[in-house]
C-alpha positions in Angstrom: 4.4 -38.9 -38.4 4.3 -39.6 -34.5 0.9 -39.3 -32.8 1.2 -37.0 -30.3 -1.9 -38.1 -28.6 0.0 -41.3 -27.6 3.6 -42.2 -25.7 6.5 -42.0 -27.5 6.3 -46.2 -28.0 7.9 -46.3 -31.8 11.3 -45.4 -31.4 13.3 -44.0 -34.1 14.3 -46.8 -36.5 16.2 -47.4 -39.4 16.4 -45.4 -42.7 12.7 -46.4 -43.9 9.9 -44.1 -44.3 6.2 -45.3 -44.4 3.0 -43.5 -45.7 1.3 -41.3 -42.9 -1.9 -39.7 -43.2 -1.6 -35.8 -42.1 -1.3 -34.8 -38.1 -4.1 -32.7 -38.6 -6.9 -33.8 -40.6 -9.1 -30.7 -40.7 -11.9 -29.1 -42.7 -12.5 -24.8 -42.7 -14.7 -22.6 -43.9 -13.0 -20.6 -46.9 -11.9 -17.3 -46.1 -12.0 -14.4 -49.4 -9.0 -14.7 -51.3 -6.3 -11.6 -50.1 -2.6 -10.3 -51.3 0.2 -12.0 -50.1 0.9 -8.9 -47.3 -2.8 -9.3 -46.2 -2.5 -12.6 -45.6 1.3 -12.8 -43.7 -0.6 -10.0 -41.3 -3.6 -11.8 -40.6 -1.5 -15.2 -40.1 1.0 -12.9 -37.8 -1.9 -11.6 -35.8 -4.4 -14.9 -35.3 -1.4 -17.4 -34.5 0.1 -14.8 -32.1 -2.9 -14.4 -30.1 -3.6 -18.1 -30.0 -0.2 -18.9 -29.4 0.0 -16.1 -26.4 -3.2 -17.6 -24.4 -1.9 -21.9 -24.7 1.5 -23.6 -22.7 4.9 -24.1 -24.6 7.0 -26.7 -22.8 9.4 -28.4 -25.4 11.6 -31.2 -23.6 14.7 -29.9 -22.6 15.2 -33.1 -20.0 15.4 -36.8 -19.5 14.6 -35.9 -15.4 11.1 -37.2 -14.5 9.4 -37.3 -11.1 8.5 -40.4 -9.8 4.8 -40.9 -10.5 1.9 -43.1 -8.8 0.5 -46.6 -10.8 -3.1 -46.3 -11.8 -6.4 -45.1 -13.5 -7.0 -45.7 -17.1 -5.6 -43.6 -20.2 -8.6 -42.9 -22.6 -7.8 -42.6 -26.0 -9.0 -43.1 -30.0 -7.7 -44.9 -33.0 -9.8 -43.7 -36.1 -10.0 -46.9 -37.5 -9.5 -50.9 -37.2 -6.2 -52.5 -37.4 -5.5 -54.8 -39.9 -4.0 -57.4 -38.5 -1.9 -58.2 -35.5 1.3 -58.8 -37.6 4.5 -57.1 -37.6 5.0 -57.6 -41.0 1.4 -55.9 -41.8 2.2 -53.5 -39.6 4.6 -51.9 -42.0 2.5 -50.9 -44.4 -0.5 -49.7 -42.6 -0.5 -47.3 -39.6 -3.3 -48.3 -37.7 -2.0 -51.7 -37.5 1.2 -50.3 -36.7 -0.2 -48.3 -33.9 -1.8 -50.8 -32.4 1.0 -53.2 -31.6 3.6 -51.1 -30.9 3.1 -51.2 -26.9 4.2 -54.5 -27.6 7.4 -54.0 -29.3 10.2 -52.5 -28.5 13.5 -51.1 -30.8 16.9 -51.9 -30.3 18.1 -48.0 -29.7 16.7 -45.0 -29.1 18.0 -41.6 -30.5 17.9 -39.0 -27.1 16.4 -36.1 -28.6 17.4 -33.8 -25.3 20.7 -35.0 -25.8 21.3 -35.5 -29.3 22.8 -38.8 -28.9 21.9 -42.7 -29.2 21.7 -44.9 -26.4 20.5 -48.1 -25.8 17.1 -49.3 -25.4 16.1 -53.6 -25.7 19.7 -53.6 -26.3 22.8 -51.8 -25.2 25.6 -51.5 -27.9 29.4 -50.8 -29.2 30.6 -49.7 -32.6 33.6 -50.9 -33.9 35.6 -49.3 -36.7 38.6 -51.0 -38.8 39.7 -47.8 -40.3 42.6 -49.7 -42.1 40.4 -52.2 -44.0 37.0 -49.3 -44.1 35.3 -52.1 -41.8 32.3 -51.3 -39.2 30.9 -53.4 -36.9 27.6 -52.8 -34.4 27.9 -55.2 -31.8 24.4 -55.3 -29.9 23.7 -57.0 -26.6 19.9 -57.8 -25.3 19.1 -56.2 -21.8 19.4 -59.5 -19.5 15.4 -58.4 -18.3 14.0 -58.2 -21.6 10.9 -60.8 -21.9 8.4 -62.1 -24.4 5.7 -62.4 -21.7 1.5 -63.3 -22.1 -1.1 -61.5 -20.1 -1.5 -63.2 -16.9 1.3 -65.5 -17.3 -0.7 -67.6 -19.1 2.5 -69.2 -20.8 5.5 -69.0 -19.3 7.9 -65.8 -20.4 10.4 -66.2 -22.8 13.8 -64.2 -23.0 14.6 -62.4 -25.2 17.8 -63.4 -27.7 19.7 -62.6 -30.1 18.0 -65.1 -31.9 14.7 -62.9 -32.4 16.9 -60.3 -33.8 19.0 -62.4 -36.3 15.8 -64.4 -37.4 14.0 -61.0 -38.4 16.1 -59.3 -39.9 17.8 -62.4 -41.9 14.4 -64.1 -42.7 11.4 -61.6 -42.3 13.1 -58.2 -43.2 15.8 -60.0 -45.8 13.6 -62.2 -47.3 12.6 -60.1 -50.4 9.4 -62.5 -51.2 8.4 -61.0 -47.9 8.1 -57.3 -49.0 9.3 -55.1 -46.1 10.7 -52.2 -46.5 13.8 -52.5 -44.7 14.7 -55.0 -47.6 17.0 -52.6 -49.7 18.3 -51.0 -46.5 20.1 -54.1 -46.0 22.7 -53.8 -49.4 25.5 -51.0 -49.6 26.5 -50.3 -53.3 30.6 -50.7 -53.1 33.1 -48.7 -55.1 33.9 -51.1 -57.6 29.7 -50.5 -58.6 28.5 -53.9 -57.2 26.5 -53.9 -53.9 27.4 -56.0 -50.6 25.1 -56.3 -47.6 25.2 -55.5 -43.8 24.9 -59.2 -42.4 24.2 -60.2 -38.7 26.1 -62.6 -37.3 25.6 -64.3 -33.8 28.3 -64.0 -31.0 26.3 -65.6 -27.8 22.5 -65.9 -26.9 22.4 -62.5 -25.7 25.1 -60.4 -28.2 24.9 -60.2 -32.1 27.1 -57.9 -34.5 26.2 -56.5 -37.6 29.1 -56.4 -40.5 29.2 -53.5 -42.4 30.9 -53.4 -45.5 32.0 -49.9 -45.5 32.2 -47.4 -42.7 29.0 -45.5 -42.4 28.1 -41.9 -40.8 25.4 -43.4 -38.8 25.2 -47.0 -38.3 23.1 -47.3 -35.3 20.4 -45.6 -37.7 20.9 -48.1 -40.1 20.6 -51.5 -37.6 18.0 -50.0 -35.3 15.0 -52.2 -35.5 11.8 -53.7 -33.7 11.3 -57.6 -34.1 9.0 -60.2 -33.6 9.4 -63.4 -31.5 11.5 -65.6 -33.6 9.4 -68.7 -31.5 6.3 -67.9 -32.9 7.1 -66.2 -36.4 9.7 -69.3 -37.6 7.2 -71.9 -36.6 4.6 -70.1 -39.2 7.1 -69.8 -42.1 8.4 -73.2 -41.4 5.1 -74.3 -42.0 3.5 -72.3 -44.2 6.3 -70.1 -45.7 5.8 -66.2 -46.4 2.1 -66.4 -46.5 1.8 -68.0 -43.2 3.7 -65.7 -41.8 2.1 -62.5 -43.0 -1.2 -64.6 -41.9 0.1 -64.8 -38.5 -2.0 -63.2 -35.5 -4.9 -61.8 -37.6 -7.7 -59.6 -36.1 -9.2 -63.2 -35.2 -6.2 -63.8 -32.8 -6.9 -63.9 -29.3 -5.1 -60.4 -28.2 -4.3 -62.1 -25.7 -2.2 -64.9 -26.9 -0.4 -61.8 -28.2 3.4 -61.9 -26.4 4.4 -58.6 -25.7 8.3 -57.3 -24.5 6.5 -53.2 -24.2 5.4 -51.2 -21.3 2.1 -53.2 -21.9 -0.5 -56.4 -23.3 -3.2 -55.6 -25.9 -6.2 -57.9 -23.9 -9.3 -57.6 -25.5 -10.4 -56.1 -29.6 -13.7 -55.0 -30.4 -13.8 -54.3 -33.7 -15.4 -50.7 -34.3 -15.3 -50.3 -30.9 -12.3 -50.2 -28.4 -9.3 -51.9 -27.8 -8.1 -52.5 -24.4 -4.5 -52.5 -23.0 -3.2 -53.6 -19.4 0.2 -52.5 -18.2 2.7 -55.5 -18.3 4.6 -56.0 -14.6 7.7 -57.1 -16.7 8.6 -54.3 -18.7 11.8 -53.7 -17.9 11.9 -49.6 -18.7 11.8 -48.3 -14.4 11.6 -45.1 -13.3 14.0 -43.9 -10.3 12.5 -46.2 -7.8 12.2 -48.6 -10.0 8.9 -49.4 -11.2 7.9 -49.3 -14.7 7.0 -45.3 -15.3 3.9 -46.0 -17.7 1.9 -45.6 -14.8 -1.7 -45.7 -16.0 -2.9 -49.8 -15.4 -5.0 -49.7 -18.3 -5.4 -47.9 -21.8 -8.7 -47.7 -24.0 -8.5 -46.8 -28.0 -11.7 -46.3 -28.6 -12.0 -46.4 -32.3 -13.7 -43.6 -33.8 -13.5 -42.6 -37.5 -14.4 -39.0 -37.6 -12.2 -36.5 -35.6 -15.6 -34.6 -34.5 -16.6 -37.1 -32.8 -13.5 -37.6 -30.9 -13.0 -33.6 -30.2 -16.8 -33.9 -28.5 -15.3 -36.6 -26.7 -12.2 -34.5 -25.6 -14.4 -32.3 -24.3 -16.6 -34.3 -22.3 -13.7 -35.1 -20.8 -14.4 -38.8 -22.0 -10.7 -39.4 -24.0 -7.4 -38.0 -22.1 -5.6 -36.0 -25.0 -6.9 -34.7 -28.3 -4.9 -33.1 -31.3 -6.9 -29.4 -32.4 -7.6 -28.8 -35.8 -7.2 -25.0 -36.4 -10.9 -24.4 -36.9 -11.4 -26.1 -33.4 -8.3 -23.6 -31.6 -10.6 -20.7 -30.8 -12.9 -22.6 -28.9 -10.7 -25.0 -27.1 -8.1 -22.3 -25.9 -11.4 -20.1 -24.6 -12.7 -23.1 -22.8 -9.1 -24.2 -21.5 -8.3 -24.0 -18.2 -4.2 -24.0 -18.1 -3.1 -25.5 -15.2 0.1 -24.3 -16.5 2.0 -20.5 -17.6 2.8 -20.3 -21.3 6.2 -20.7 -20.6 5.6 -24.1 -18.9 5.7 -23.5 -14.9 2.9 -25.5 -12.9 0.7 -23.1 -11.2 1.3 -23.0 -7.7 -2.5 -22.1 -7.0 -3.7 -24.5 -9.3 -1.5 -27.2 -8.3 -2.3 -26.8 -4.6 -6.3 -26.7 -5.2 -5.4 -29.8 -7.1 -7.4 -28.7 -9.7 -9.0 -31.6 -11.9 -11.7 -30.6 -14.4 -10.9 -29.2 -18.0 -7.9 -29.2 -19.9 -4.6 -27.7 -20.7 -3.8 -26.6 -24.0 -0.4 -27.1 -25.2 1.5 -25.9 -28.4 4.8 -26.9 -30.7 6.4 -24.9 -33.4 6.0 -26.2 -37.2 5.9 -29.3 -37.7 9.6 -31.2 -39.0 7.7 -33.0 -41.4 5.5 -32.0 -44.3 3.1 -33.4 -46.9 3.7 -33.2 -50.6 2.8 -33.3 -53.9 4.0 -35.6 -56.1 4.1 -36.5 -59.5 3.9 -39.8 -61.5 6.7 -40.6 -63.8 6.7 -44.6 -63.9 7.2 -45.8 -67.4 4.3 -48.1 -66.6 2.1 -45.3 -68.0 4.5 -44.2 -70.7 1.5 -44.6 -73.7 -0.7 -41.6 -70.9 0.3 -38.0 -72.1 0.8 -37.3 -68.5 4.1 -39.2 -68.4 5.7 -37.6 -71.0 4.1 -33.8 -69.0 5.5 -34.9 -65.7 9.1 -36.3 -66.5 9.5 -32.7 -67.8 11.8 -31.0 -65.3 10.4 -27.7 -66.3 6.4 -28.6 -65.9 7.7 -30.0 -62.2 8.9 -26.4 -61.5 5.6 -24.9 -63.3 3.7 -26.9 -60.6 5.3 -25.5 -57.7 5.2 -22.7 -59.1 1.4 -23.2 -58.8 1.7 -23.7 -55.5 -0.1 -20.8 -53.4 1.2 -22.3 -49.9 0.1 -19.0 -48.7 -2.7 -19.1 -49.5 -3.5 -22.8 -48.2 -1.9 -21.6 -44.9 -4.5 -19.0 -44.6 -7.8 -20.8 -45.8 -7.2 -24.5 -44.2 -4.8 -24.2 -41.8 -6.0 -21.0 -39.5 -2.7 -19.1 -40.0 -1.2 -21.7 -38.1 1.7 -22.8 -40.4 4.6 -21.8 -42.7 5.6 -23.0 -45.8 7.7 -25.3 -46.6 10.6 -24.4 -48.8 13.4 -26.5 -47.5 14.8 -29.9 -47.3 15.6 -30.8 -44.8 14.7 -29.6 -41.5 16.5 -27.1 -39.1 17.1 -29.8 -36.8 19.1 -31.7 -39.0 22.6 -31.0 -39.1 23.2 -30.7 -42.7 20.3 -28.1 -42.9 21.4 -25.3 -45.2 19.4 -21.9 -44.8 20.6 -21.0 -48.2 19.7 -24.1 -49.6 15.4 -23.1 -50.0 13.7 -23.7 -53.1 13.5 -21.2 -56.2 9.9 -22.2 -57.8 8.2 -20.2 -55.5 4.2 -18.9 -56.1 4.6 -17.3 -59.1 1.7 -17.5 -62.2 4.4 -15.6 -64.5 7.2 -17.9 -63.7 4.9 -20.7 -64.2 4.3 -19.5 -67.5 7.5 -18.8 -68.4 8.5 -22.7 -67.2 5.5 -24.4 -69.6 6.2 -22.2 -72.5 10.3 -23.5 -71.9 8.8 -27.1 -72.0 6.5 -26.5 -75.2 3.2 -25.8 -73.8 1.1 -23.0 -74.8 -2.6 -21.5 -74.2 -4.9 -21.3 -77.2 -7.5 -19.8 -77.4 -10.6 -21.6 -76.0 -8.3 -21.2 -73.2 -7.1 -24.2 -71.8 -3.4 -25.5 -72.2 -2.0 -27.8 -74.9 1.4 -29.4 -75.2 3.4 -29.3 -78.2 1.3 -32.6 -79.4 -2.0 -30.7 -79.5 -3.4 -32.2 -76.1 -5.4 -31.3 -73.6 -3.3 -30.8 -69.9 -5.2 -32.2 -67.6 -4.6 -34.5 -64.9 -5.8 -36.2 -61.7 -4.9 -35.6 -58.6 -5.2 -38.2 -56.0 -5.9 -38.2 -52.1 -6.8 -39.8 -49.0 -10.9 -39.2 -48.7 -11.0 -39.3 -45.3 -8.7 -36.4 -45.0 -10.5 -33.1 -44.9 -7.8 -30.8 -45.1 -6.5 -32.4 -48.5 -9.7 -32.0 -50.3 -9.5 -28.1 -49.3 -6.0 -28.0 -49.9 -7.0 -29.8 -53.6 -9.3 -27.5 -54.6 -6.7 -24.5 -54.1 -4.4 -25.8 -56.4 -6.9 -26.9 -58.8 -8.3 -23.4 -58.5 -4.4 -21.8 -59.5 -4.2 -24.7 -61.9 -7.2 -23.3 -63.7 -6.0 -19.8 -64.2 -3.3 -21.3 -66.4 -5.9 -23.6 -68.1 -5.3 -26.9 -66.7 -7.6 -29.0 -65.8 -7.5 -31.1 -62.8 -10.0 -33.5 -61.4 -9.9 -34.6 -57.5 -9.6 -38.0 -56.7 -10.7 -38.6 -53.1 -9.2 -42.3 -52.6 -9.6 -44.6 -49.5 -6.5 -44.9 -47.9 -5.4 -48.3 -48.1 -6.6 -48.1 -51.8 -4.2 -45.2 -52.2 -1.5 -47.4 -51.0 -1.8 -50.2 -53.1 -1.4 -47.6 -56.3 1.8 -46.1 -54.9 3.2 -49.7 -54.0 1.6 -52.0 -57.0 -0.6 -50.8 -59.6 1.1 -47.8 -60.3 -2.0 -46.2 -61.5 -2.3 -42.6 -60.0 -1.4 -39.4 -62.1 -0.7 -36.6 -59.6 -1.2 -37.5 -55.2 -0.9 -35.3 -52.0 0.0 -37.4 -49.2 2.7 -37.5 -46.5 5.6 -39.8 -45.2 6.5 -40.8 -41.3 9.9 -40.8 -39.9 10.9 -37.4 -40.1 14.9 -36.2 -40.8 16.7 -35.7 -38.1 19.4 -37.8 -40.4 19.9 -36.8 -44.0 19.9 -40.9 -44.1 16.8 -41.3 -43.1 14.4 -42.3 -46.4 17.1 -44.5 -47.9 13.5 -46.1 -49.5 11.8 -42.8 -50.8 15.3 -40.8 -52.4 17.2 -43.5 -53.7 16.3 -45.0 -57.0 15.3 -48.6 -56.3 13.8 -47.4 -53.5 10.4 -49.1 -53.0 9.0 -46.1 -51.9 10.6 -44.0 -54.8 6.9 -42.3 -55.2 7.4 -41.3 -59.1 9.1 -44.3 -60.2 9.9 -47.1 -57.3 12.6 -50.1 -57.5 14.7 -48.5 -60.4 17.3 -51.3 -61.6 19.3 -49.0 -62.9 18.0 -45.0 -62.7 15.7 -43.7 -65.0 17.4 -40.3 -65.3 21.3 -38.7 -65.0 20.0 -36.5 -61.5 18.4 -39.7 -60.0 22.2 -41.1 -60.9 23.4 -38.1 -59.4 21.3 -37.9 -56.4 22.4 -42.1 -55.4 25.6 -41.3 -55.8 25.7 -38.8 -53.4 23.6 -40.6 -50.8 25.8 -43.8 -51.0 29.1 -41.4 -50.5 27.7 -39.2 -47.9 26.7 -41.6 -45.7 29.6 -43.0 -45.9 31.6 -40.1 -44.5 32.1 -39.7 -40.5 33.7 -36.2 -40.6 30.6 -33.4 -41.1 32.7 -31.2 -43.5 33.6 -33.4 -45.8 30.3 -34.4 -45.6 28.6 -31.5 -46.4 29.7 -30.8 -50.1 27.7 -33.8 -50.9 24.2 -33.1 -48.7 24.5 -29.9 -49.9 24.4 -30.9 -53.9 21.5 -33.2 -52.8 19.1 -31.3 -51.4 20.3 -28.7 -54.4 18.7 -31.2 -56.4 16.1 -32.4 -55.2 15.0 -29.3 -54.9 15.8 -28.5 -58.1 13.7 -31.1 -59.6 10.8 -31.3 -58.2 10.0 -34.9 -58.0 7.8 -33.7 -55.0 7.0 -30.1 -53.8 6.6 -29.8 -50.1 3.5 -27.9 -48.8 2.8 -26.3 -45.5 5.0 -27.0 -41.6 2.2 -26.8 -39.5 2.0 -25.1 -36.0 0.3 -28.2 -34.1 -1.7 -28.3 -30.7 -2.3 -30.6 -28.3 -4.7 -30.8 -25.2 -4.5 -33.2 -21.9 -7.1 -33.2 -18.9 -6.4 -31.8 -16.1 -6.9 -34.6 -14.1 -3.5 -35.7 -14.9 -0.3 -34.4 -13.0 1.7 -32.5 -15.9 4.9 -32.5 -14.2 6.2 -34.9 -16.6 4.6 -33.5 -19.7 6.2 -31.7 -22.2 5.3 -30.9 -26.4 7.3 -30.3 -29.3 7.7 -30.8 -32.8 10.5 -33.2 -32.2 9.3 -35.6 -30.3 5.5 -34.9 -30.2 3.9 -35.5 -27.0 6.4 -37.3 -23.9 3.1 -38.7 -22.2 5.7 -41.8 -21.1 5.5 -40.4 -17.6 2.3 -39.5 -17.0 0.3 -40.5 -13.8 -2.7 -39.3 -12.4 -3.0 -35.7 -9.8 
C-alpha cells in the first residue's frame, strides 16, 4: 500500500505485489455487540458527521503552481531499514521506503488521465500483428544522472546499460530471488513458456521482445533499477551474495548514488534519517526547477503510531495518517484552511494562516487485507491441510466473517466491506460479480456439515476423522487493528466450536513463513500495488507464483481451478480488445471468489492531516493515488 504521509516516489511498477502492513494500524475500545441495522445506522451517522466537518480534494489535475525551494519536510518511518539494497528492498517495506527518493521507474501510469507516459524513460510500442510480436522500445531521458551528494564523485549517466543489467542479471537471475523473476516468462500456446528479453539498441534506447502480444505491456516492463557500475562490480566479485550485501546499514548514505528528487545523507539508527534535495533531478516544474521544493526531509523513526500522532500535533512531523479512534479529536482541533469541497479559504489564505492543521479525507481504500488460508502440501501430515484445501470449509470461513461487525468495533464506522475483486477503478470491475459467502452462522453450518464436519456434544467441532478443528491464526504484532480484528473472528469462530489461537508474529518473521518455511496455519495480512490492472499480482494469483500465499511456486497446479484460473490470466492478458477480454476476467474473479483461497475484509475510509504552515494549493487526497505532496512548498 502507498504511504500517504509521503510523495508519490514509487511509481506504479510491474505486475508484482509485495507484503504491506495495514494503512491504518489502530487499536479501539470495543463497542457492545448490535444487529446488523444498528450497526449500518450508527456507521451511516458517525462517518457522515466526520466526513461533513474534514476537506475532500481527490486529484482531478496534473496543473500545479509554481512553488518556492525551502524549509524542511518532517516525517516518521516506524522502524529501521534493513539495508540500503535494492534487491533487499523488495522484500521489506521499510527498506523499500527508504531508498526510493533515490530511484526512479521507467513509466508512470497518469491517474488523472488514465494513461502511461514516460518517466526516466520515454517509450514506443510496437505490434507485429501478423507474427503476434510486441516490442517496448524504451529511451533514457538525455538528463537522467546517477549523481553523489556534493559531487563528491563525478555524475554518471544514466544508460541503457543499468536497465539491461538489472533486469537480465539482478531481476532474471533466479539464485537472486526477486520477485519480478517469474514475471519475466510468458506460457505459449503450444504449453511451453518463452521470456520477454531486453535487448540493447544504443546507449540511451533498449527494446523489450515480447513473445506474444500483451494487453498491457508497459505494466509488464515498468521497473526501477540500480546502477549497473556499482551492482556488477559486486556480483563480479562476490556473485549473488555480494550483491544482496551491497550498501548495508553500515554504508556511508552518502556514498549512496541517487537519480530521485533527492540524496539520503546521514542514518541514525533509531533515530532519524536525513535527506537533501538533489540539484540534478531532472523532474522541473513550469519554470523549471525541480518541484520537490522542501531542501531537506527528516524520517524520524518512531515505532509506535502514538508517539508519532503526539508529534503531529505538536506540530513537530508535517503529515500524519488518523486512526479512527484518533478522528474525533483531530477534526475538533483542526483548523481547515480549506472548504470540504477543496477551495482555499480566501480569509485564511490572506491572514496567511500557519498554526494547526488541515484534515483531509479519501473514500475506501482500493486495496484490502485478507485472510488467508494454508494449503501447502509441506504440511500435508497437519489436519489443517486436509480442513483448508476443502473448498467448502473456505466458504464456511467467510462465512464467519462479521465484516460488519469489525467495521463498527475497530474501524470507527469508517469502512465498508469488501466483497469484490477487483476494484471500481479497474476496468474489468463487475458490480455483479460480489462474493456469495457472506456473514451467515447458518450457511456456515450448512457449508461444514457439506464437507463432513459436525458438532458433538462437548461442543466443539470435529471432522469426519474424529479431530479437533482448531487452528492458528497468524499476524503482524505490531499491528493493533489485526489483534482486534482477530479476536472478532475467533469470537464467531467459537460459536460454531472452533478453536482458534492468535499468533501475534514480528513482521519480518511473518515473512520468512509465507516465503520459506511455510509454517503458518491461517494469517491476516495485506499486499501493496493495488489493481488498477487485472494484471497486476501476476506473483500472488498465478500458480508458481512466489507469492501464491496458500501454496507458492506450483510446478504444475495443485488443483483443476488453480489450472483454470492460469489459464485465464495467460489468455486475458493477452487480449487488447476489452470485450473479448472480459469473458475471461469475468470467469476469474468468479472464481476466485468462488474459492476462497483468501477472503477480503474491510475498504477503509482513510484520513490524512498536513500543517498549515504549508501552502495546500498543490495538495490533493484520494484513494488512488494517496497523498500528491510532490508539490508541496511552504506558505
Amino acid at each position: 500500500m502507498k504511504n500517504p504521509r509521503l510523495p508519490a516516489f514509487i511509481r506504479v511498477k510491474k505486475s508484482v505485489l509485495i507484503f504491506t502492513n495495514l494503512c491504518i494500524l489502530i487499536s479501539c475500545s470495543k463497542s457492545p455487540e448490535m444487529s446488523l441495522s444498528e450497526i449500518e445506522a450508527v456507521r451511516a451517522a458517525g462517518a457522515n458527521d466526520l466526513i461533513e466537518k474534514t476537506v475532500h480534494r481527490p486529484k482531478t489535475s496534473n496543473n500545479f503552481a509554481v512553488g518556492k525551494t525551502g524549509g524542511t519536510f518532517n516525517d516518521v518511518i516506524m522502524g529501521d531499514p534493513k539495508s540500503f539494497n535494492m534487491l533487499v528492498a523488495e522484500k521489506d517495506g521499510e527498506t523499500a521506503g527508504v531508498i526510493s527518493p533515490l530511484v526512479q521507474y521507467l513509466a508512470d501510469y497518469d491517474v488523472v488521465e488514465r494513461r502511461w507516459k514516460g518517466n526516466i524513460a520515454d517509450f514506443e510500442i510496437k505490434i507485429d500483428e501478423e507474427n503476434d510480436k510486441l516490442d517496448v522500445i524504451y529511451t533514457i531521458r538525455s538528463d537522467a544522472y546517477w549523481s553523489f551528494y556534493g559531487n563528491a564523485k563525478p555524475k554518471v549517466k544514466i544508460t541503457s546499460d543499468d536497465v539491461i543489467f538489472w533486469y537480465d542479471e539482478i531481476q532474471g537471475d533466479e539464485d537472486c530471488g526477486s520477485s519480478a523473476y517469474n514475471a519475466q516468462f510468458m506460457p505459449m500456446d503450444d504449453g511451453s513458456s518463452e521470456r520477454i528479453t531486453i535487448e540493447k539498441i544504443d546507449d540511451a534506447s533498449f527494446v523489450f521482445h515480447f513473445p506474444k502480444i500483451v494487453a498491457e505491456p508497459i505494466l509488464s516492463t515498468n521497473m526501477n533499477f540500480g546502477p549497473r557500475f556499482l551492482y556488477k562490480a559486486a556480483k563480479d566479485a562476490g556473485g549473488v551474495d555480494a550483491v544482496k550485501n551491497l550498501f548495508t546499514v553500515a554504508t556511508n548514505p552518502k556514498e549512496l548514488p541517487s537519480c530521485g528528487p533527492y540524496f539520503l545523507v546521514e542514518y541514525k539508527p533509531g533515530q532519524r534519517l536525513l535527506y537533501k534535495r538533489n540539484p540534478d533531478f531532472w523532474e522541473k516544474d513550469a519554470a523549471g526547477e525541480n518541484h520537490y521544493y522542501p531542501e531537506e526531509r527528516v524520517l524520524q523513526i518512531i515505532g509506535d503510531r502514538n508517539t508519532s500522532y503526539l508529534l503531529f500535533k505538536q506540530g513537530k512531523i508535517e503529515a500524519y495518517s488518523f486512526m479512527p479512534e484518533q478522528l474525533e479529536e483531530a477534526v475538533s482541533n483542526a483548523k481547515n484552511t480549506l472548504t470540504p469541497d477543496g477551495k482555499i479559504i480566501e480569509e485564511v489564505a490572506g491572514a496567511e494562516l500557519k498554526s494547526g492543521y488541515t484534515v483531509f479525507n479519501a473514500d475506501g481504500s482500493m486495496d484490502a487485507s485478507f485472510w488467508s488460508f494454508n494449503q501447502n502440501p509441506k504440511n500435508k501430515d497437519e489436519p489443517f491441510y486436509e480442513w483448508f484445501c476443502k473448498k467448502e470449509f473456505r466458504q464456511a470461513m467467510s462465512c464467519l466473517l462479521n465484516r460488519e461487525r469489525i467495521i463498527s468495533q475497530t474501524y470507527r464506522g469508517l469502512g465498508e466491506p469488501k466483497y469484490s475483486f477487483f476494484p471500481e477503478v479497474n476496468k474489468y470491475y463487475n458490480e455483479d460479480i460480489i462474493l456469495q459467502y457472506r456473514y451467515s452462522h447458518s450457511f456456515a453450518q450448512k457449508l461444514l456439515e457439506k464437507a463432513g464436519f459436525s458438532k458433538h456434544d462437548d461442543g466443539f467441532l470435529y471432522d469426519e476423522k474424529g479431530r479437533k478443528v482448531e487452528f492458528d491464526l497468524t499476524f503482524n504484532s505490531s499491528a493493533t487493528i489485526l489483534s482486534d480484528i482477530g479476536q472478532i473472528i475467533t469470537d464467531e469462530c467459537k460459536k460454531e466450536g472452533i478453536t482458534v489461537t492468535a499468533r501475534p508474529t514480528d513482521f519480518q518473521k511473518l515473512v520468512d513463513q509465507l516465503l520459506s518455511t511455510y509454517d503458518w496455519q491461517t494469517i491476516l495480512i495485506g499486499l501493496s500495488g493495488g489493481s488498477i490492472f487485472p494484471t497486476q499480482g501476476s506473483n500472488v494469483w498465478v500458480s508458481d507464483g512466489n507469492l501464491h500465499l496458500w501454496n507458492p511456486l506450483q510446478k504444475t497446479p495443485a488443483t483443476e481451478w488453480e489450472a483454470r484460473i492460469d489459464e485465464l490470466y495467460h489468455t486475458a492478458q493477452c487480449i487488447v480488445d476489452y470485450d473479448k477480454a472480459k469473458p475471461y476476467w469475468d470467469e476469474y474473479q468468479k472464481i476466485i471468489l468462488e474459492q476462497c483461497p483468501i477472503v477480503y475484509l474491510i475498504r477503509s475510509r482513510s484520513f490524512f492531516g498536513l500543517q498549515n504552515r504549508w501552502n495546500m494549493t498543490n495538495v490533493y487526497y484520494d484513494n488512488l493515488s494517496g497523498a500528491e505532496t510532490g508539490y508541496i512548498y511552504l506558505k
